[in-house]
C-alpha positions in Angstrom: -59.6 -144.4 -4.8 -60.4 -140.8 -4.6 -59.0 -137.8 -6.7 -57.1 -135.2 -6.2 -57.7 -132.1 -8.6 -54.7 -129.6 -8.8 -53.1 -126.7 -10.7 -49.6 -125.6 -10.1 -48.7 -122.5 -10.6 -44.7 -121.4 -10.3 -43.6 -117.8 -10.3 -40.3 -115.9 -9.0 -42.1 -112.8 -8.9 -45.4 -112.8 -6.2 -48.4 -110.5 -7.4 -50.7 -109.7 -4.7 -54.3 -109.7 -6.1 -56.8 -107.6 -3.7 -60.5 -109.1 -3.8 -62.7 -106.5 -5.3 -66.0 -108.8 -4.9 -66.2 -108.4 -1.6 -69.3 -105.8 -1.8 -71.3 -108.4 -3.5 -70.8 -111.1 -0.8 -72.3 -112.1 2.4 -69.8 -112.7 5.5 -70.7 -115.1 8.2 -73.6 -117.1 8.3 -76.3 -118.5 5.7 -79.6 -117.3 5.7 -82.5 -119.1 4.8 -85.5 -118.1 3.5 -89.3 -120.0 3.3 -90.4 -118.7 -0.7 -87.1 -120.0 -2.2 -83.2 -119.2 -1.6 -79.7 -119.8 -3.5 -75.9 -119.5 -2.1 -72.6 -120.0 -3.7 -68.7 -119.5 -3.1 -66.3 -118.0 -5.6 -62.8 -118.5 -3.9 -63.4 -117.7 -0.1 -66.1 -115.4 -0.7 -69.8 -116.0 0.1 -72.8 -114.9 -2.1 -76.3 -115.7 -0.8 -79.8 -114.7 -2.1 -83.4 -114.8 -2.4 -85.4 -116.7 -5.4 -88.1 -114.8 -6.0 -89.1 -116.6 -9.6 -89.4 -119.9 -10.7 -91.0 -121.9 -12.8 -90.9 -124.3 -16.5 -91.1 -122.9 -19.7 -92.6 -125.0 -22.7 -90.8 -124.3 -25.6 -90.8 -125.9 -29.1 -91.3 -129.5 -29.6 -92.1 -130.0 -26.1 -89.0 -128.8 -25.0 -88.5 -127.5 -21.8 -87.0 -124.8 -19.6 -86.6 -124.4 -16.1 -86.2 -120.6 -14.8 -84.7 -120.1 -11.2 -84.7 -115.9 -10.9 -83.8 -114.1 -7.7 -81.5 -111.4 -6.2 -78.6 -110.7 -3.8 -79.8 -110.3 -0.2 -79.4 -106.1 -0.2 -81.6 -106.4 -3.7 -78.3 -105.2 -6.0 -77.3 -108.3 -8.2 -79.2 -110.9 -10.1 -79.3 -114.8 -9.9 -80.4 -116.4 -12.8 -79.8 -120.2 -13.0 -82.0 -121.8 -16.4 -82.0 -125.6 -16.9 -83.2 -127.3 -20.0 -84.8 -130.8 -21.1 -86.0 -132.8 -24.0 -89.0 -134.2 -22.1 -89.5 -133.9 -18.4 -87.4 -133.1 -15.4 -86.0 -135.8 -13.3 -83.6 -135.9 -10.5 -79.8 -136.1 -11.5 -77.1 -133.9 -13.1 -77.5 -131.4 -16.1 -74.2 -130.2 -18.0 -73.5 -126.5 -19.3 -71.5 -129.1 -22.1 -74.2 -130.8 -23.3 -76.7 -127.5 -23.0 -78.7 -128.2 -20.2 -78.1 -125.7 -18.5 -76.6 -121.7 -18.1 -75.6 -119.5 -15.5 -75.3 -115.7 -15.0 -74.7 -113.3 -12.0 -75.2 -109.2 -12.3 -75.3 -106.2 -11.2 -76.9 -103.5 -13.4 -73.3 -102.7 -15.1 -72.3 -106.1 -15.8 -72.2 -109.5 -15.5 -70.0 -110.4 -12.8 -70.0 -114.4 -13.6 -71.2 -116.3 -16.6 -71.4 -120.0 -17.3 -72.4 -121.6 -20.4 -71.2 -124.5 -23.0 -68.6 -122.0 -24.2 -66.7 -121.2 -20.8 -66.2 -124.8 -19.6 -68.1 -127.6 -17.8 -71.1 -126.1 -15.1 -72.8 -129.0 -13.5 -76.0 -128.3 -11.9 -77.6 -131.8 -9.7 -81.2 -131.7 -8.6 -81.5 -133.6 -5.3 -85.4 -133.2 -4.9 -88.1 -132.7 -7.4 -91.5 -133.4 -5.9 -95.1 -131.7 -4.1 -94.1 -128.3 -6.4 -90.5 -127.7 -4.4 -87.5 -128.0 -5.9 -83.8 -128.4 -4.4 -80.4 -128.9 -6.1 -76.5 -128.0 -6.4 -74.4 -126.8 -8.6 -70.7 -126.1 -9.3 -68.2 -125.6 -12.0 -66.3 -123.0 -14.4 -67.6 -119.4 -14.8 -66.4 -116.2 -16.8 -65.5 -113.1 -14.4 -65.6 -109.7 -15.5 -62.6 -110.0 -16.6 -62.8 -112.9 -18.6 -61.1 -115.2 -16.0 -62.3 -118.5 -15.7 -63.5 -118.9 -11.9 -64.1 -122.3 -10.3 -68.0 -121.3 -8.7 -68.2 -124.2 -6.1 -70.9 -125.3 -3.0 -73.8 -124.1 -5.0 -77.4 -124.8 -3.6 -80.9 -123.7 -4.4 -84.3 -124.3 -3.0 -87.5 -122.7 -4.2 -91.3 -123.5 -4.7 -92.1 -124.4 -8.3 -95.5 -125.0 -10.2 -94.5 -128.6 -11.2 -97.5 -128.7 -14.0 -95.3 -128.0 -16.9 -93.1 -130.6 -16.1 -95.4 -133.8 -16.8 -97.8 -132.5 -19.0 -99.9 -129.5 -20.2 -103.0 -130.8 -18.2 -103.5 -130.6 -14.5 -105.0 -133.7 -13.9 -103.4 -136.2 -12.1 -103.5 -139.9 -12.8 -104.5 -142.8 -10.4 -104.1 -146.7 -10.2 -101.9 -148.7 -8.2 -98.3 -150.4 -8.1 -98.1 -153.8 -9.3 -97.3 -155.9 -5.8 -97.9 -158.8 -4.1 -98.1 -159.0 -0.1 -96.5 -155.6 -0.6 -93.7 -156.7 -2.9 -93.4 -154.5 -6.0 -93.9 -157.1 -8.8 -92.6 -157.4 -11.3 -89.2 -155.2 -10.5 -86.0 -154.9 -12.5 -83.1 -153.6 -11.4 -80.2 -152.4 -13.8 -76.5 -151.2 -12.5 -74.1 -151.5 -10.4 -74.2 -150.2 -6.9 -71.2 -149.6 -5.1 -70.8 -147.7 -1.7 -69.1 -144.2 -2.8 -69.9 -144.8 -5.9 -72.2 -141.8 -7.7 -75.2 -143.2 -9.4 -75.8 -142.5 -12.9 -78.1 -143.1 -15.9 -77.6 -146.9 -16.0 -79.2 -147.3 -12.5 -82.6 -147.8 -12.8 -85.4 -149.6 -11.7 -88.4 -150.9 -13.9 -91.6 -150.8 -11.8 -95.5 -151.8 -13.3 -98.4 -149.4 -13.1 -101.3 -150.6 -13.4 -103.2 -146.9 -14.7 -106.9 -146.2 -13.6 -107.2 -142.9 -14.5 -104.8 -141.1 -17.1 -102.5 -138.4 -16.3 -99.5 -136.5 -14.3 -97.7 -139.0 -12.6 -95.0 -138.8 -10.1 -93.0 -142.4 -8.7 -90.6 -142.5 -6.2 -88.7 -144.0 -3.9 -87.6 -143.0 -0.4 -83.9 -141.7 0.0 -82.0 -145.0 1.8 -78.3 -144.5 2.0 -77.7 -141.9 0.0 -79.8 -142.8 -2.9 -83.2 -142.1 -4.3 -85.7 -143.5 -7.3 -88.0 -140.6 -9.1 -89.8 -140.0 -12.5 -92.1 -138.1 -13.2 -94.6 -138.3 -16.5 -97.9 -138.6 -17.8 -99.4 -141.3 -18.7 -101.9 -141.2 -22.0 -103.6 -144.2 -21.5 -105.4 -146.5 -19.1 -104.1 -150.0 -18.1 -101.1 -152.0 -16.9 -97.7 -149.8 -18.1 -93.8 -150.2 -17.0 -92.4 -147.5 -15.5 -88.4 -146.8 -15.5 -87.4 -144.9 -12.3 -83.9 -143.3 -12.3 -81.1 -143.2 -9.4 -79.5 -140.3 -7.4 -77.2 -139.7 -5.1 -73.9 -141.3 -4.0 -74.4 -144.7 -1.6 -72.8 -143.9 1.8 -72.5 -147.5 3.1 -72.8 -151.2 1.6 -75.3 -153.8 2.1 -79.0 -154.0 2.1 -81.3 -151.7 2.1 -85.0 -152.1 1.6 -86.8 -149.1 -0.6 -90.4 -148.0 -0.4 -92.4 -147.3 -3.8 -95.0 -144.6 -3.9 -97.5 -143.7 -6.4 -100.7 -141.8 -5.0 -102.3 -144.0 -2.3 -100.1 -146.9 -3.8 -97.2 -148.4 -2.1 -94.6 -151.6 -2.9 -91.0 -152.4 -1.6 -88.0 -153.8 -3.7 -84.2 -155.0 -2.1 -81.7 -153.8 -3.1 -78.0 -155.0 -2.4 -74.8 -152.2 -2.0 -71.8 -153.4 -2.8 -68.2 -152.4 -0.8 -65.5 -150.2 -2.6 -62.4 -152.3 -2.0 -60.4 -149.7 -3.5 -58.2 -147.1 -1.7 -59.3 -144.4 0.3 -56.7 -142.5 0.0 -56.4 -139.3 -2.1 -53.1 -140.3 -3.8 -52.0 -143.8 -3.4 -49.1 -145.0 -2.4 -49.4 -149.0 -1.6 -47.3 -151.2 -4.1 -48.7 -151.9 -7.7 -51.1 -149.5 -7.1 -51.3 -147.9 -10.9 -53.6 -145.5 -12.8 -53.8 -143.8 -16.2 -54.2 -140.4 -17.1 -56.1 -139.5 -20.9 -54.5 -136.2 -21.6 -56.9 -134.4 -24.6 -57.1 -130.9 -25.9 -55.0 -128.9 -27.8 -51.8 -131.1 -29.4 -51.9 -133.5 -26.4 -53.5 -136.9 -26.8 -51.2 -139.1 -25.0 -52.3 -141.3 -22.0 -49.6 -141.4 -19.1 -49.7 -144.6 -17.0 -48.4 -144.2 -12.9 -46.9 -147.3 -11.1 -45.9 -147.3 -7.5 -43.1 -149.4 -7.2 -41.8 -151.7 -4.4 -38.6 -149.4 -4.4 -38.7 -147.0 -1.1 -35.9 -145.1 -1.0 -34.7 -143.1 1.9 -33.6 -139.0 1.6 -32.4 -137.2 4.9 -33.1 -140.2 7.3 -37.1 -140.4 5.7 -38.4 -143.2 3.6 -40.5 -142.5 0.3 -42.4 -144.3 -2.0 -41.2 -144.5 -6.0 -44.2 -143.7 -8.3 -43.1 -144.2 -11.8 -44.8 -142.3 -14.8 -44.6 -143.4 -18.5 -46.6 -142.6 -22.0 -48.7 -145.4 -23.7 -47.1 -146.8 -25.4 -43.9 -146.3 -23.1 -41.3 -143.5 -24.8 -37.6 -144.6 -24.0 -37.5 -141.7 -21.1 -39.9 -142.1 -17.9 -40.0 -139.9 -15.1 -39.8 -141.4 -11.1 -41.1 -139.5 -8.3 -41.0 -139.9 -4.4 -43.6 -139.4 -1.9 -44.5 -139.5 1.5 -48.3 -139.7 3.3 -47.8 -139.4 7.1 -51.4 -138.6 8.4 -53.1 -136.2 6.4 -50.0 -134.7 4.6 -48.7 -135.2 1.5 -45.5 -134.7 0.4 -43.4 -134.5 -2.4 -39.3 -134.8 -2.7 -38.7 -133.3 -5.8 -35.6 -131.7 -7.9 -37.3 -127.9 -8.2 -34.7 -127.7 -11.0 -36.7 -130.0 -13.1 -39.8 -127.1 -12.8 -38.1 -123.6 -13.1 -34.7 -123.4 -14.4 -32.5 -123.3 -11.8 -28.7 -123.7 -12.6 -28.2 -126.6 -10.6 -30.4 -128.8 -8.7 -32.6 -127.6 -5.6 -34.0 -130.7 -4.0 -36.2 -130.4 -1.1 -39.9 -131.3 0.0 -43.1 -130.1 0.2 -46.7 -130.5 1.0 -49.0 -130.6 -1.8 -52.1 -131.6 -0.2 -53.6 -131.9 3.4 -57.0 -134.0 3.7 -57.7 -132.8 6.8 -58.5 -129.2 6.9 -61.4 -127.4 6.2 -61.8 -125.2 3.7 -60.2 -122.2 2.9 -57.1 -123.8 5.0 -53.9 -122.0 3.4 -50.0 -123.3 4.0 -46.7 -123.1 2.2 -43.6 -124.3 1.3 -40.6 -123.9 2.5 -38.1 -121.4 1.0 -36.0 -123.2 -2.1 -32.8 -121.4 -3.3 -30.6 -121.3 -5.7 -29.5 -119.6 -9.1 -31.1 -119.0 -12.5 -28.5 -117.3 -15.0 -26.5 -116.6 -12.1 -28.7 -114.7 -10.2 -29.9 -115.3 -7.1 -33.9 -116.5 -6.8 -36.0 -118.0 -4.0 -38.7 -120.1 -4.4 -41.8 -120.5 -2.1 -45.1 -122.3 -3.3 -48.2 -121.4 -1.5 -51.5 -123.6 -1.3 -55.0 -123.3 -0.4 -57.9 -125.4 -0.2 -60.4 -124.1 -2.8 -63.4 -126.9 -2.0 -63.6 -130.0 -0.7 -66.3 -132.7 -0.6 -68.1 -132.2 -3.8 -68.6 -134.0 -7.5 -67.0 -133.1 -10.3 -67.7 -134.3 -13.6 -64.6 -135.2 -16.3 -66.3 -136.7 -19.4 -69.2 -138.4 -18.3 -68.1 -139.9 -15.1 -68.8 -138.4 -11.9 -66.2 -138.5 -9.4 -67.2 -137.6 -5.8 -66.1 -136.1 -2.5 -63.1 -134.3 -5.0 -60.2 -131.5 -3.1 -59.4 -128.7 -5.6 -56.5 -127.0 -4.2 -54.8 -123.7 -5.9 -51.1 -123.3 -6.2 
């Protein structure tokens, strides 16, 4: 199953809002630049830059920072992306929640976005960490000058980094070999579940053995098979044989096997590794028969859990057939609510009582799209025109959508859920 993220937003008087970031942005295409480069969207518009800065700070207690410093392409704002660690970088996601990491954007008046673990969840993911380069993503809530809570989404960055601090205060670099055996990696442990479209996370691992010559910096990885990639990076204190637990990334794009490559210096070993099929749903909102899922609502006074059932009933309004969905509370309050849908193609709709929303007199029952899978982004459509009375006077209603992003992660908790829509009502 994939997910659907949505806000609905209701009004019977339309404000037009004008966009006054668009002298901060970058129309058209994406440069690219060799010394380092970052890009990002805020709505529709484009920001794109240079890195001009990078590299880890050791702080306290071995503690460490990572500084990503660069400006807008015409040299008037300021990009600074920071990432933090107990011990030593590795490939995977880092959480403004969990203070690993921080975002600002400026100009020399302002800050025109801020994210931290006091505006809401930021999510940065580093894809490649190896030969002193670095590449990632990043995506989430920010702060605008306003104090409106912006989603920041298709954030990337690339730069060269001096990767020294990482493993180690020393720049020497160890040496030995991969335990193997006719080029088997031996002995190998893998732990996790792997699941096509299924985002790794920190249970999948693999335990390799090193046997260490020479003491040092270390870095052990994998090569990127379908979707996914092994890394760590380290230092290694001692000579002799040590394990060595190398962590997963990425999101597997197909099942079945695939056969991955170990390096460490000269040193090479292969491992199997099996992908398993997601039988579930493609779909972004299901519709097939005892389909079901739960909701955990939390913050604020809400702590209920609401459970959805699609039931076998498929009634039919205006000649078209829907599909029931049927939402109750855990444990089930005497009042549930049932809804009807519809999923032709891309398009889904939604027959629904608009009375039951705004306050309308009497009912207005119509139907709408609330999601199309299928366009790009940026893709805008609308309703069409529901009328009818509230306190006797006469109101229209008309609900406008837009695809915000499509095709990315986004974290709820601690589980990552991929290839998400966020559309804005």
């Amino acid at each position: 199953m994939r997910f659907l993220r949505t806000s609905l937003f209701l009004a019977i008087i339309s404000v037009s809002l004008s966009n006054c970031q668009k002298e901060y942005s970058l129309e058209g295409g994406i440069k690219k630049f060799a010394a380092g480069d970052w890009e990002f969207k805020e709505g529709n518009t484009q920001f794109v830059g240079t890195i001009d800065t990078a590299y880890i700070q050791v702080l306290a207690g071995n503690k460490k920072k990572m500084n990503l410093i660069g400006t807008s392409l015409n040299g008037t704002q300021t990009f600074h992306l920071n990432i933090y660690t107990a011990d030593s970088f590795l490939l995977g996601y880092y959480k403004a929640s969990l203070v690993e990491t921080d975002f600002q954007y400026r100009d020399p008046a302002k800050t025109l976005y801020l994210a931290d673990q006091q505006v809401g969840e930021f999510v940065v993911n580093i894809s490649e960490l190896s030969n002193n380069h670095i590449t990632g993503t990043f995506s989430g809530d920010a702060l605008d000058t306003l104090s409106s809570i912006k989603a920041i989404t298709e954030g990337k960055f690339s730069a060269d980094i001096n990767l020294g601090n990482n493993v180690g205060t020393g720049g020497t670099n160890a040496t030995g070999n991969l335990g193997s055996s006719a080029g088997t990696c031996t002995p190998v442990v893998i732990s996790g579940s792997y699941t096509k479209g299924i985002a790794m996370d920190a249970t999948n691992t693999v335990l390799v053995q090193v046997n260490v010559a020479t003491p040092g910096n270390y870095s052990i990885s994998t090569n990127l098979l379908n979707g996914v990639k092994f890394t760590r990076t380290g230092n290694f204190t001692t000579a002799g044989v040590q394990n060595v637990l190398l962590n997963a990334v990425g999101i597997p794009a197909n099942s079945g096997n695939q056969i991955y490559s170990v390096s460490f210096g000269s040193s090479s070993c292969n491992f199997s590794l099996n992908f398993a099929t997601d039988n579930a749903s493609l779909d972004y909102f299901p519709t097939t028969a005892n389909s079901n899922w739960t909701y955990s609502l939390q913050g604020g006074t809400s702590n209920d859990s609401i459970k959805t059932v699609v039931m076998a009933y498929t009634p039919t309004f205006g000649g078209v057939e829907y599909q029931s969905l049927n939402t109750n509370t855990i444990p089930p309050k005497p009042v549930s609510d049932t809804q009807f849908y519809r999923k032709p193609g891309g398009d889904y709709y939604q027959y629904v009582d608009f009375s039951n929303v705004i306050p309308f007199d009497n009912p207005v029952i119509g139907e709408y799209i609330f999601l199309k899978d299928n366009v790009s982004t940026g893709t805008s459509w609308q309703s069409p025109d529901f009328s009818g009375f509230i306190a006797g006077i006469p109101v229209t209603l008309t609900i406008k959508m837009i695809i915000v992003a499509k095709n990315f992660p986004f974290i709820i908790l601690s589980h990552i859920f991929s290839d998400v829509i966020n559309v804005k009502y």
